[in-house]
Structure formats: structure tokens, C-alpha cells
C-alpha positions as CSV (number, residue, x, y, z in Angstrom):
1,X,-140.7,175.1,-73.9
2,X,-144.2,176.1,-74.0
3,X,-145.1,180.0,-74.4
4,X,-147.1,179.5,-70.9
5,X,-143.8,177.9,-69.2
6,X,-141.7,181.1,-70.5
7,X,-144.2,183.4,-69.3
8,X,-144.2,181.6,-66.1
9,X,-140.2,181.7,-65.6
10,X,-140.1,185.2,-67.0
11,X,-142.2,186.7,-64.2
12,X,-140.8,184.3,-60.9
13,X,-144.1,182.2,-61.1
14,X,-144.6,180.2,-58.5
15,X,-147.2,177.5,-57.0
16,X,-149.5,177.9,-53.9
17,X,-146.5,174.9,-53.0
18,X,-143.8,176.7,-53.9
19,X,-144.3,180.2,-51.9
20,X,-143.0,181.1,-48.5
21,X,-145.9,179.3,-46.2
22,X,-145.5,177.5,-43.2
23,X,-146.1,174.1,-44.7
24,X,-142.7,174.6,-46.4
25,X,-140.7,176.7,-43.3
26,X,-138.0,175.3,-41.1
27,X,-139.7,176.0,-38.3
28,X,-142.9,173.8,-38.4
29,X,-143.0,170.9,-36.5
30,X,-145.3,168.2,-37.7
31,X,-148.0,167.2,-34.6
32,X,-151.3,165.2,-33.7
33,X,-153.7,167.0,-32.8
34,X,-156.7,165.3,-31.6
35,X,-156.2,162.5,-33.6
36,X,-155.1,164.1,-36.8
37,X,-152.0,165.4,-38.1
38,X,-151.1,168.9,-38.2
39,X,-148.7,171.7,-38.1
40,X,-147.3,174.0,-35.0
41,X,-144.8,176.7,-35.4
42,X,-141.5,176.3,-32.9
43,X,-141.3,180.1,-33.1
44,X,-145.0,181.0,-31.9
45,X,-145.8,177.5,-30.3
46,X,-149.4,177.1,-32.1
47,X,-150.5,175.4,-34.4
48,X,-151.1,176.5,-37.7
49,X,-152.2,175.7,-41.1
50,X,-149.9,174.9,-44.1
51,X,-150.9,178.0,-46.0
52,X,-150.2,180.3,-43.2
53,X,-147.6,183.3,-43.2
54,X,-145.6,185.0,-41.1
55,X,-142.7,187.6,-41.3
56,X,-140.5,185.2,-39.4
57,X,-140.1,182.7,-42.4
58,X,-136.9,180.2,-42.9
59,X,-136.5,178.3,-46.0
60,X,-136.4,174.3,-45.1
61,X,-133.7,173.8,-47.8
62,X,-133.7,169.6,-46.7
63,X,-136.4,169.1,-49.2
64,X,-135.3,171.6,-52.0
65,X,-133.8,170.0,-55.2
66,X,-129.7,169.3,-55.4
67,X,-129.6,172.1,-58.1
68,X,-132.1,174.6,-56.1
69,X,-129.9,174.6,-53.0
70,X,-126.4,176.3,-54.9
């Protein structure tokens, strides 16, 4: 393994991807909006953008690897 990789996994790295965001919560619901595709929130009922952030955060473990969801 790679002295970056070790670093990485020492200190609980993770990607803009892998953080709690609301492109990754259990409570977005994927919409069209004007013609595009986008994101709303089921707990605030807006929409909002995959990066977003909010204290009432829920790990959507359907997508998660076998060995990630214990």
C-alpha cells in the first residue's frame, strides 16, 4: 500500500463523495425540476444540491459496499 493510501486510512480520509452530504442521505428524493434533474430533501421539502448539509443526516446504506454495511 502506498505511503499516501496509509496516511489517508490513518487519519479517516474521506472524498467530497464519501462525506455526509445530501447527495448520499436517505432522505433525498431525486426530482425534475424544470427540465433537469435534481435533488429535494423529504425532511425540509426543497430542493437542494448534492453537496449540501444538514444536521438531520441519515446514511442511505442501499448503495454502501456488502463489507461497509457490517
Amino acid at each position: 500500500m502506498a505511503s499516501i493510501e496509509v496516511a489517508q486510512r490513518t487519519m479517516g480520509f474521506k472524498t467530497s463523495s464519501e462525506r455526509e452530504r445530501c447527495g448520499n442521505c436517505r432522505n433525498r428524493e431525486a426530482r425534475e425540476y424544470y427540465g433537469r434533474d435534481g435533488l429535494r430533501c423529504a425532511v425540509g421539502g426543497f430542493m437542494v444540491g448534492p453537496y449540501a448539509v444538514c444536521e438531520k443526516y441519515a446514511a442511505d446504506r442501499r448503495h454502501e459496499p456488502q463489507e461497509a454495511q457490517g
